[in-house]
N, C-alpha and C positions, 0 to 999 in steps of 0.2 A: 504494500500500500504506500502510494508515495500523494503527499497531499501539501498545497502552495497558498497560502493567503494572501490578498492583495485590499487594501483601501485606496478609495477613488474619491477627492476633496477637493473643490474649485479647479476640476478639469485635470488633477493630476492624479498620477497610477502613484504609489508606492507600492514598495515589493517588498516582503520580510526576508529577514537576512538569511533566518533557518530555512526557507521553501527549498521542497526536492525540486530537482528539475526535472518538470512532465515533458509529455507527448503527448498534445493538441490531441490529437483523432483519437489518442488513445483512454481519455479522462471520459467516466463515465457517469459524473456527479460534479454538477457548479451550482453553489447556493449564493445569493445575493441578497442583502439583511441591507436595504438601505430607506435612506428619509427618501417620502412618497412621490417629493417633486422633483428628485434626481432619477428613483429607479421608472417611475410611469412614461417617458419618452421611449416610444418605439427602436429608436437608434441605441439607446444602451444595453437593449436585448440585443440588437443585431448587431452589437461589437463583440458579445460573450459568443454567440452562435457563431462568427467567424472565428474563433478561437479554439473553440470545443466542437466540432462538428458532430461527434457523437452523441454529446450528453445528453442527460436530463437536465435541463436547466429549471430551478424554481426561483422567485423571485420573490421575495415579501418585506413591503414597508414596517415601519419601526418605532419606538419613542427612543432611539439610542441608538447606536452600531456600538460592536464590540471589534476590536481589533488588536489582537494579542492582549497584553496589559494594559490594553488603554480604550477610553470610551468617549464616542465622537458624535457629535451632533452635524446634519447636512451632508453627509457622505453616502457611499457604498461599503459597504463589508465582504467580499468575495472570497469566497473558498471553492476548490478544484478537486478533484480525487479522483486521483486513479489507482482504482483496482487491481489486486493482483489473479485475485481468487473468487470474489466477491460479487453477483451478476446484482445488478439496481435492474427494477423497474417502477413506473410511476403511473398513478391515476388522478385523477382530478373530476369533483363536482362542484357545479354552483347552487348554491341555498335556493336560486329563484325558481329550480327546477323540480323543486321538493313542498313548496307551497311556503316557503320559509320554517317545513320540521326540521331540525338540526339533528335530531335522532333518526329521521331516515337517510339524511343525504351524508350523516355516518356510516352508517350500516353500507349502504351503496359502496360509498368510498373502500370499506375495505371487501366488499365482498369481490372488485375490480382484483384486489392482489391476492386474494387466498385461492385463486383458481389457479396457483403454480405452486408445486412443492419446496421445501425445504427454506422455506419462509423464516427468516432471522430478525428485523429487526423493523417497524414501522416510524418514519418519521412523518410529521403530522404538522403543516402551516395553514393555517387557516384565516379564514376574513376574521376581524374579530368585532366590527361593528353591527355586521347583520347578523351573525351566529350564535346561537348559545351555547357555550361552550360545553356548560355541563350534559344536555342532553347529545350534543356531538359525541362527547367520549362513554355513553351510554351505548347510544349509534356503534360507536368502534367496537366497545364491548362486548356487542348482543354478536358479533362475529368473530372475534380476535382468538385464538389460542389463548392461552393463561401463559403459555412458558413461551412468548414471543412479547419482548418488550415495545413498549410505545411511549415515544415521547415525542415533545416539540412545544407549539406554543401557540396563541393569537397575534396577528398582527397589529400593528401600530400606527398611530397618525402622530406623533409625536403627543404633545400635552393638550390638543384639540379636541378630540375624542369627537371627530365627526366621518369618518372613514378612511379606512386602509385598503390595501392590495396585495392580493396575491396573485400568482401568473406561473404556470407550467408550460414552458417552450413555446413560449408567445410573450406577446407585452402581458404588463400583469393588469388585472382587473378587479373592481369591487363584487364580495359573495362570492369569491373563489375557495377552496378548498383542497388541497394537496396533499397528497399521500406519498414520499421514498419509500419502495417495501425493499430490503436486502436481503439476498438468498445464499446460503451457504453456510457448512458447518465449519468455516474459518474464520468467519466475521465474528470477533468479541467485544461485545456492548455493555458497560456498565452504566449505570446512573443511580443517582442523586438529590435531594430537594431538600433545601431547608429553609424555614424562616427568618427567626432570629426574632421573633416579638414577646412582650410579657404580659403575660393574660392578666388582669385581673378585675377582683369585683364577684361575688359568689353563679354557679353556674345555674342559667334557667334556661328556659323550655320555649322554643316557637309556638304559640296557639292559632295564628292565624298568620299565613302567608297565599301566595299565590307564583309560583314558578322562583325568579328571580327580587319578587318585591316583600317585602315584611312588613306587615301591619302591626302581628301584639307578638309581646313576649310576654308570659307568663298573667295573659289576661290586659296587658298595659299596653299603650299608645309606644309604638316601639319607636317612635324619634322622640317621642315627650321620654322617654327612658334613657333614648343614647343622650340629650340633650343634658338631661340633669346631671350624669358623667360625666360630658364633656368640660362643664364649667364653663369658664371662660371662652373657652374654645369652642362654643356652642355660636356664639355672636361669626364667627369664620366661616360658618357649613355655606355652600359645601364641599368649601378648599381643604378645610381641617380634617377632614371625612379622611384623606387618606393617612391620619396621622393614628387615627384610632381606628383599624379594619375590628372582623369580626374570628374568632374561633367558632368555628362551627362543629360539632360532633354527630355524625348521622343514624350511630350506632355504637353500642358497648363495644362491639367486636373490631370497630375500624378506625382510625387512627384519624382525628379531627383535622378543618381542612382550614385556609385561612379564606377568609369573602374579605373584597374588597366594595366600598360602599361607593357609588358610582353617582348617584343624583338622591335629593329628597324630595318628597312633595308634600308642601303645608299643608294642602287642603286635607288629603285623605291621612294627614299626619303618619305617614308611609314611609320607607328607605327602599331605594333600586339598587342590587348587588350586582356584581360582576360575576355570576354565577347562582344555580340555585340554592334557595334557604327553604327547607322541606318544613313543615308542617311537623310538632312532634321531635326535631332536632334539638339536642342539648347546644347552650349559646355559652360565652365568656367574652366580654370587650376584653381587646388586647390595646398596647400602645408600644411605640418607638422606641428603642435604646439603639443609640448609634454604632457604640462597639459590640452591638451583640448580634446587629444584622450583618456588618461584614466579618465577625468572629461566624457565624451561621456560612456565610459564603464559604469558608474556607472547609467546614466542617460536611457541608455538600461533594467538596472535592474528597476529603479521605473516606468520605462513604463510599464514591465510586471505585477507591481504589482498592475496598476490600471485597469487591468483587469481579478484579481480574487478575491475572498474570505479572500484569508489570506495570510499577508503579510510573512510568511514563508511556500515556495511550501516542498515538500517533497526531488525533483529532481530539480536542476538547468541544464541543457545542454548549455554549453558556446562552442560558433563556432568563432573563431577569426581569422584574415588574418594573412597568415604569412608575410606581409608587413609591419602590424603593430608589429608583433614579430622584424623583423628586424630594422626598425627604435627604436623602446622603447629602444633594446640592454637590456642593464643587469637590465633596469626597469619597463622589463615585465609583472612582477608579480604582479606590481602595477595595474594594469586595473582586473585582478582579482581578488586580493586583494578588491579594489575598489568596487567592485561586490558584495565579501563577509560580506562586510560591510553593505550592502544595506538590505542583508537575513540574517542575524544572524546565528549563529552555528547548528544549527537543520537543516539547509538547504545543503544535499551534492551538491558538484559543481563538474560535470564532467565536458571535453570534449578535445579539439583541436584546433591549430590553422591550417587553412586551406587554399587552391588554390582559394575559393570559398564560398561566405555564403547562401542561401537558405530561404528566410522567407518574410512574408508579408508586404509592408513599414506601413500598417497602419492596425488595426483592423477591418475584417471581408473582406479585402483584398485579393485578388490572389498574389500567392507567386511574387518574382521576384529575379534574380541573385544579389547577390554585393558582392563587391571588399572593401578591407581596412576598413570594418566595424569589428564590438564586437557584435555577435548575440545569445540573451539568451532565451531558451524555457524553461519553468516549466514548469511541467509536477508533479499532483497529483489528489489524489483522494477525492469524496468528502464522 
């Protein structure tokens, strides 16, 4: 497996010093993680496509580009790979084709790659403006294998939150959805997720929700509840919102998720999550500690690495919230930073920060949605 990153900033390429040197026709995987007004021009698809004539090219807008140890706003993020061993192939659906269910034009999506054997590993870029995430990786679920991992993430519009793009070997589009499936029993995938927030405040119970929105907790006006929490910070909503996300627990048996709180509305004295809040769910407000989301970064990366072979993967894929972009502010780059330190210099680190993270909470897991997490997938060969 020999794999190249390149960042693309006011019309210029850099090149990382560690890239292998490819063979154009021979790279069978180009991912491109950039800000929405750089990668939506038709002509920067058809500069990759002249370069990689074979690949799968995907393309997904951003609230961040990640580029090795460092994180850039207004750019391109590209990564190349080529395979030694490794066959990729891809599918894609758009949500408008599905009535806007996000649980079936999951299900679609992978039912595209499970119609070929020896299915290793599913990467997953999605719209994240029209999509719901959670019933997408439901969608994924009601098809996936259990001992075939899935990760990836939603797309980004940077801190606008009015649409993003994604694009499989085309220009990219809004209500797109992407599927990498990797086949072969040489390809080794680990991954990763963690938060870093601190819960607190005693645990209660959803009484009334409806998919993504929260009306009561434990019988109470669920913003008149998060409001009297917040304090001060009540007068902010609903900038403040991403400083206090939500713990959510769906079940005794499975390991709680974070929601991010996305919009409120006075009237119905309601909260809109970035994810669904079921009916019946155990809750905890959490809040911010700054050395404990990029300590959480770092602890994502040695989770990956106890489960593979070698403690330097080839590819790093870092998916990160753009909530935690926003809170870090200008000390972002510490949490990848953080990261890089865990893999040493042999390791590139692509990716993004995102509307949405994608990945297992525990090994050998089915994926599930989160919010405000650092999510890291290796990806090498053995």
């Amino acid at each position: 497996m020999k794999t190249a990153i390149f960042s693309y900033q006011d019309q210029q390429w850099r090149v990382h010093a560690n890239n292998h040197l490819l063979d154009g026709p021979k790279v069978s995987l180009v991912m491109a993680f950039g800000d929405k007004v750089t990668l939506e021009p038709v002509d920067f698809y058809d500069r990759l496509r002249a370069d990689y004539p074979q690949a799968e090219i995907v393309l997904c807008s951003t609230a961040g580009e990640i580029f090795d140890d460092s994180v850039h706003e207004g750019s391109v993020s590209v990564t190349a790979v080529q395979f030694e061993k490794t066959q990729v192939r891809s599918a894609m659906v758009n949500i408008a084709d599905f009535d806007g269910s996000s649980y079936r034009a999951g299900k679609a999506l992978i039912e595209n790659l499970m119609a070929f054997e020896a299915l290793s590993y599913v990467l997953i870029l999605s719209d994240g403006s029209r999509v719901n995430g959670s019933e997408l990786v439901k969608g994924v679920n009601s098809q996936i294998q259990e001992n075939v991992p899935v990760t990836g993430g939603l797309a980004g519009d940077g801190a606008a939150f009015k649409s993003t793009l994604v694009g499989l070997n085309a220009r990219p589009l809004d209500g797109q959805i992407v599927a990498i499936g990797m086949y072969g029993s040489d390809l080794q995938v680990s991954h990763g997720s963690m938060g870093g927030w601190e819960s607190f405040g005693p645990e209660r119970k959803i009484t009334r929700s409806m998919g993504n929105q929260l009306f009561m907790i434990d019988d109470e006006s669920a913003l008149d509840l998060y409001k009297k929490y917040l304090g001060a910070y009540a007068n902010e909503l609903p900038g403040s919102a991403l400083l206090f996300p939500l713990m959510v627990r769906l079940s005794s048996e499975e390991a709680p998720v974070v929601r991010t709180i996305l919009s409120i509305d006075e009237e119905s004295r309601s909260m809109f999550f970035a994810g669904d809040v079921p009916e019946g769910a155990s809750v905890r407000f959490m809040k911010a500690n700054f050395d404990r989301l990029i300590d959480a970064a770092g602890s994502a990366a040695n989770h990956t690495i106890s489960g593979q072979t070698s403690s330097q993967p080839s590819l790093s894929l870092l998916i990160s919230c753009v909530g935690r972009k926003i809170i870090l502010g200008n000390r972002v780059s510490e949490e990848v930073e953080a990261v890089k330190e865990i893999f040493g210099s042999k390791t590139l680190l692509t990716g993004f920060y995102s509307y949405g993270e994608i990945a297992p909470p525990l090994p050998r897991a089915q994926c599930q949605l989160h919010n405000q997490t650092m999510t890291i997938t290796n990806i090498s060969e053995r």
